[in-house]
C-alpha positions as CSV (number, residue, x, y, z in Angstrom):
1,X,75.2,-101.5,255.6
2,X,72.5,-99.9,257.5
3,X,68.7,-100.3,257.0
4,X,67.4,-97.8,255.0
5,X,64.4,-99.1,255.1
6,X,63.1,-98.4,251.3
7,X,64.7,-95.0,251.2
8,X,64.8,-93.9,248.2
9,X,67.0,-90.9,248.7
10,X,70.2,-91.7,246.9
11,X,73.0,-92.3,249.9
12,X,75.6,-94.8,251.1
13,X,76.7,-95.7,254.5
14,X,79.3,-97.6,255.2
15,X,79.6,-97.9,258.9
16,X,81.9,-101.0,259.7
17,X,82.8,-99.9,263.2
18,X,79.3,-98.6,264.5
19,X,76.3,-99.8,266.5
20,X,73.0,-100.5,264.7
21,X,71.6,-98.0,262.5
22,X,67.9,-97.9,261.5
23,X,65.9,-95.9,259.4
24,X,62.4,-95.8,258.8
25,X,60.5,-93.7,255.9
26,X,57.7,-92.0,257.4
27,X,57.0,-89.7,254.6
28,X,57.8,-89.1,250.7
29,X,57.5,-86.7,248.1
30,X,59.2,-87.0,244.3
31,X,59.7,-84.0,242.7
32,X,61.3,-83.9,239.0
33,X,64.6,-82.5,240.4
34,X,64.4,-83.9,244.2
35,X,63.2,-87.0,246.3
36,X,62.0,-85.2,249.8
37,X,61.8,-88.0,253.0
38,X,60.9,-87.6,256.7
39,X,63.3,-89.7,258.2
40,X,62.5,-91.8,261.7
41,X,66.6,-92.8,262.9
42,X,67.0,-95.4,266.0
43,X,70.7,-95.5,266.4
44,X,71.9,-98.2,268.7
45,X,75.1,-97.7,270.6
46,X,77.8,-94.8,268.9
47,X,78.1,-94.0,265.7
48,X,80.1,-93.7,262.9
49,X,81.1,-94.2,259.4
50,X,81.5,-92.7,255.7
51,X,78.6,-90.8,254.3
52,X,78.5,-90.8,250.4
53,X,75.8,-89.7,248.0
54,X,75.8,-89.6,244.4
55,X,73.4,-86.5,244.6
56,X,73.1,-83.4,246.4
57,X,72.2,-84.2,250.0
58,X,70.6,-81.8,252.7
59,X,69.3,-82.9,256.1
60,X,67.1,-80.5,259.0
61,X,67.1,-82.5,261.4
62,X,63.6,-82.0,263.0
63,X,64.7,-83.3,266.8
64,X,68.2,-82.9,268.0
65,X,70.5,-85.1,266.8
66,X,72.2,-88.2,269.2
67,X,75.2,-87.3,271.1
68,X,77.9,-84.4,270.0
69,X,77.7,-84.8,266.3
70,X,81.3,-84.2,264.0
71,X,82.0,-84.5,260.2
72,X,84.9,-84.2,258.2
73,X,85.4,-83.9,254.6
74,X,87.9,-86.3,253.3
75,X,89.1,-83.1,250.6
76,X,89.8,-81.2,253.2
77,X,92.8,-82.8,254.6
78,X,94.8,-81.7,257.9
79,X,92.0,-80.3,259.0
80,X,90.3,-82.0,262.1
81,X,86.6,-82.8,262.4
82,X,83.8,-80.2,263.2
83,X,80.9,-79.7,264.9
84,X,77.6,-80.7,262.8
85,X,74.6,-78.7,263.0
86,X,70.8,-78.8,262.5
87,X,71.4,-78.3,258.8
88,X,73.7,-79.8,256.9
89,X,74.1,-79.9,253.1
90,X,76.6,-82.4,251.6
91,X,77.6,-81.9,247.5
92,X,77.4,-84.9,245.4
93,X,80.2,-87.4,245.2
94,X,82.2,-85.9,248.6
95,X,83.2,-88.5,251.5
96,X,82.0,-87.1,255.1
97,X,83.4,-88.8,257.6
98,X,81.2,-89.0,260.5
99,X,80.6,-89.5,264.4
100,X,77.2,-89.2,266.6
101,X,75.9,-91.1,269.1
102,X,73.0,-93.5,270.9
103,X,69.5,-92.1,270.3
104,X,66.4,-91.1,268.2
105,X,66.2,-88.6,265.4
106,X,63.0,-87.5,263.3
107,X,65.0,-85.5,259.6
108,X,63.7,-84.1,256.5
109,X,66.2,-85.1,254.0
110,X,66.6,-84.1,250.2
111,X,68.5,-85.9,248.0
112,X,68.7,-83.6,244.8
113,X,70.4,-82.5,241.2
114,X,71.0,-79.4,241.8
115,X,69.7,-76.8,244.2
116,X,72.3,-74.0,244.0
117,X,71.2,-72.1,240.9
118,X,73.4,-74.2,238.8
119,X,76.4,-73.2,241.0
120,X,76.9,-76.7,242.3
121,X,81.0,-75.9,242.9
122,X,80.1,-73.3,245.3
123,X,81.2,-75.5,247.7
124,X,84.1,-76.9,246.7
125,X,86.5,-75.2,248.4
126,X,87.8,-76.3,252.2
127,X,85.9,-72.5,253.6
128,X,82.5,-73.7,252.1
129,X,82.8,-77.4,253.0
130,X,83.3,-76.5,256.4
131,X,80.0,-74.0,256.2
132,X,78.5,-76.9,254.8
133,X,78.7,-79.1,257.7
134,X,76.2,-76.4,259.9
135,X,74.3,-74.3,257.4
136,X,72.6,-71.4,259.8
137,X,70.0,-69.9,257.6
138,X,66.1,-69.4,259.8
139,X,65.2,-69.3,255.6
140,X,66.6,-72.3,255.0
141,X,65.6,-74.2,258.3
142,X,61.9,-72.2,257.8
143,X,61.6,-73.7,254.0
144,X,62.5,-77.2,255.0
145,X,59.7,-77.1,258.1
146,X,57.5,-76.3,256.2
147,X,58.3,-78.7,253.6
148,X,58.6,-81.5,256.4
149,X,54.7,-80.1,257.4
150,X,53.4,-80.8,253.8
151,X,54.9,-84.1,253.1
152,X,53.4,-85.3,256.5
153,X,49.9,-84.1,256.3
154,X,49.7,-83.6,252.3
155,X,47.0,-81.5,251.1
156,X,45.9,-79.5,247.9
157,X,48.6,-78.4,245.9
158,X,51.3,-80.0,248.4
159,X,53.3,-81.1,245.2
160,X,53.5,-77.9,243.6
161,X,53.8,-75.6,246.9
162,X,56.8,-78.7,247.7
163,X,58.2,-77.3,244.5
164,X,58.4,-73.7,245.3
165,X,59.7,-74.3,249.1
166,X,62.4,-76.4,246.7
167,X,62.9,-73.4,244.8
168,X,63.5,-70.8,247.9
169,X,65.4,-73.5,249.6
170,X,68.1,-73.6,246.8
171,X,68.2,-69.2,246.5
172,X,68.8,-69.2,250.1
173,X,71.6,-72.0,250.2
174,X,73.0,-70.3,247.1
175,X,73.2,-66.7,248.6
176,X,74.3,-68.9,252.1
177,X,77.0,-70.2,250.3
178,X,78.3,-67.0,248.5
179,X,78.6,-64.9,251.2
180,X,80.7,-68.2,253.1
181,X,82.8,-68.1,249.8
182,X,83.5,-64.6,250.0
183,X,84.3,-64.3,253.7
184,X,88.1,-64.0,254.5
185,X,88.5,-67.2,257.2
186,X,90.2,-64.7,259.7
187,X,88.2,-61.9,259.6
188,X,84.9,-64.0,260.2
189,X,86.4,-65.5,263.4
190,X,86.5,-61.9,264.1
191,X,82.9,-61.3,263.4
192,X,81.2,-64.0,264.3
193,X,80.6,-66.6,266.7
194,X,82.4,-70.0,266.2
195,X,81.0,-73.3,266.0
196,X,82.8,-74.2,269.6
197,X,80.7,-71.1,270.9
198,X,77.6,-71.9,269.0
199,X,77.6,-75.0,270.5
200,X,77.9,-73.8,274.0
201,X,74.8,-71.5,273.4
202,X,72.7,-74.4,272.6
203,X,73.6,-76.5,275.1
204,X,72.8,-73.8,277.7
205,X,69.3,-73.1,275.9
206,X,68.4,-76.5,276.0
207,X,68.9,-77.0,279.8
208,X,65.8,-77.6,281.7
209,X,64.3,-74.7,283.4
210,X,64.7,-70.7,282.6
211,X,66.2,-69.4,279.2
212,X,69.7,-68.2,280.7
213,X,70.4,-64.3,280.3
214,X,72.6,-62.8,277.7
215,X,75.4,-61.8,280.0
216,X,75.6,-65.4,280.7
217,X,75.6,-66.3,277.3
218,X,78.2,-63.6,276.5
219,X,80.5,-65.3,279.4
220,X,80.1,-68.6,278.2
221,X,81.6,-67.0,274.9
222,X,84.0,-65.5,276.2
223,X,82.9,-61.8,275.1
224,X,81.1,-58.7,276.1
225,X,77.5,-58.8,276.5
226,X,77.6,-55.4,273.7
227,X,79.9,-57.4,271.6
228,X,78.1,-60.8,271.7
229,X,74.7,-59.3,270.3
230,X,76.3,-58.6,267.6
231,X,77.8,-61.7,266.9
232,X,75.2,-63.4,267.6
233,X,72.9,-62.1,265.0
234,X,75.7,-61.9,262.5
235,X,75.9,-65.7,263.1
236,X,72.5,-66.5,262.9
237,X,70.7,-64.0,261.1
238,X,67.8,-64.1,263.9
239,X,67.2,-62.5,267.6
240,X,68.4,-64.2,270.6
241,X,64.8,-64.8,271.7
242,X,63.7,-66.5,268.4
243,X,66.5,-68.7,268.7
244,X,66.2,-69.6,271.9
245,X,62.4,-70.4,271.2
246,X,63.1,-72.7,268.1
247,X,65.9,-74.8,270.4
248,X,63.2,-75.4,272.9
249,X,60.8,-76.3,270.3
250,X,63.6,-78.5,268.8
251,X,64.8,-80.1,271.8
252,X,61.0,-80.8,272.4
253,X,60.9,-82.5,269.2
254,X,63.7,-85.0,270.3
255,X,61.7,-86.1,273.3
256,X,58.2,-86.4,271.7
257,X,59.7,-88.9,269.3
258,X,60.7,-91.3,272.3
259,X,57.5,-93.0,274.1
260,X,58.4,-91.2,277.4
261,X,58.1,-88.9,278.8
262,X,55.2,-87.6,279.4
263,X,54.2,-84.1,277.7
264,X,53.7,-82.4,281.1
265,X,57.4,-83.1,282.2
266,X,58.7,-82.5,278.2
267,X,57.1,-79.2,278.8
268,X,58.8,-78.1,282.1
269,X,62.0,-79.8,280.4
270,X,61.6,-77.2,277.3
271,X,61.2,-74.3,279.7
272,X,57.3,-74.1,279.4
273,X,55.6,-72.9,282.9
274,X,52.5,-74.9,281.4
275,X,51.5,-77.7,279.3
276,X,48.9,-74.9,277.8
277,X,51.5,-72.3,277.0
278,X,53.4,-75.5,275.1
279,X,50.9,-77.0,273.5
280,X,50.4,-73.2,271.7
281,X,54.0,-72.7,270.7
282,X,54.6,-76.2,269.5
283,X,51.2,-76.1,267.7
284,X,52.2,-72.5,266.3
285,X,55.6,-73.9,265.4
286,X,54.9,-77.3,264.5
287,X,51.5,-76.9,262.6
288,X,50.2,-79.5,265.0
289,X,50.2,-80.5,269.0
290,X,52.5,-82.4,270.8
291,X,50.1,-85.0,270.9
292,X,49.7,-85.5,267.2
293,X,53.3,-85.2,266.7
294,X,54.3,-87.9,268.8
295,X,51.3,-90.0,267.7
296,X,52.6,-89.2,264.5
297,X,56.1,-90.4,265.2
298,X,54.7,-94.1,266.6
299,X,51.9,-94.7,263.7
């Protein structure tokens, strides 16, 4: 079993065939219907293992997550595993088998009764699981930042203004869901992007240097530039440019919670032409520097 290091959100790992996992609690908040945690991973050589949680269990991950992620719901047989995403949001009592890799990773994780509006089959069937697995909702990932922000630098009210992120976090996932549920599985290959493609778009934002352009975005996805704007934003719900900005800011995260390297190179790695002009997005962003985040990381 890994170390869980006095976690208290309810989950079990077994991992029989995997590296060393560690997990360190940074940060906790208990709410009557929830147990929120910031979540500080060192994983030592690859990964993987049987995820199983006798609650509702939903994970940001605040810095990119090690290697090429994959999951795969043990009630969805014959299908193979898929692509996990920033956002992931396991129902109670399902077995995800999973695979990752060597690295660092800074979460928020909820372990919860319900969140869904009561709803809690609403993803139950094989469709849902699978949106389950990368949950792309800007409210969602918005609520949960900002949730991560209170429960690591608490302040007046944090408890009850935790609550109501709680509260919009579970509308969001609900209305997420539903529309998942409702969407014929070939027709939504047909309008919007697949995880494959999604996956290619992110690893071309995260690339040192210049944001690449749409068209070559649209190639990489094997559609027309027209065609892939739409898609995109079907897909994601947000812009290309605000996408693209809160990868950076992710992938920025990832390296400010290793000791090295320095900010200056982090920056030019993000796509920043400045330290200045990162400091002021990841403070805007983040609610704090990249200093104080890192320094926060390594307290």
């Amino acid at each position: 079993m890994p170390n869980m290091s006095g976690s208290s959100v309810s989950a079990v790992y077994d991992v029989p065939d995997s590296g060393g996992m560690d997990c360190r609690v940074a940060g906790r908040l208990v709410l009557p219907r929830a147990t929120v945690e910031l979540h500080h991973y060192r994983f030592t050589g690859p990964q993987s293992g049987v995820f199983r949680s006798g609650r509702g269990f939903l994970d940001l991950a605040l810095s990119r997550r090690p290697g090429a992620p994959q999951g795969h719901y043990t009630a969805a047989p014959g299908k193979g595993p898929l692509p996990m995403g920033d956002i992931i949001c396991i129902p109670a009592g399902q077995d995800l088998e999973t695979r990752w890799g060597e690295g660092e990773q800074m979460s928020i994780c909820c372990g919860f009764d319900t969140l869904l509006g009561g709803d809690d089959d609403l993803i139950a069937n094989c469709h849902t699981l699978d949106a389950s697995l990368d949950v792309r909702s800007p409210h969602v990932r918005d609520a949960l930042a900002r949730l991560a922000r209170e429960i690591a630098c608490p302040d007046f009210g944090s408890a009850l203004l935790a609550d109501a992120l709680l509260t919009q976090v579970g509308v969001e996932l609900y209305r997420y869901f539903k529309r998942s549920a409702a969407a014929p599985v070939d027709g939504e290959s047909l309008s919007r992007l697949s995880a494959v493609q999604m996956r290619r778009i992110d690893e071309a934002i995260e690339q040192p240097g210049k944001l690449p352009g749409v068209a070559e975005l649209a190639l990489l996805c094997e559609v027309s530039t027209r065609h892939f704007f739409r898609l995109f934003r079907a897909t994601t719900g947000q812009t290309l440019a605000t996408y693209a900005a809160e990868r950076r800011i992710a992938r920025a995260k990832a390296l400010l919670v290793q000791a090295r390297p320095p900010i200056k190179e982090i920056a030019w790695r993000c796509g920043f032409e400045t330290p200045a002009a990162f400091s002021a997005a990841f403070r805007k962003a983040a609610g704090m520097t990249p200093k104080a985040f890192r320094q926060a990381v390594w307290q």
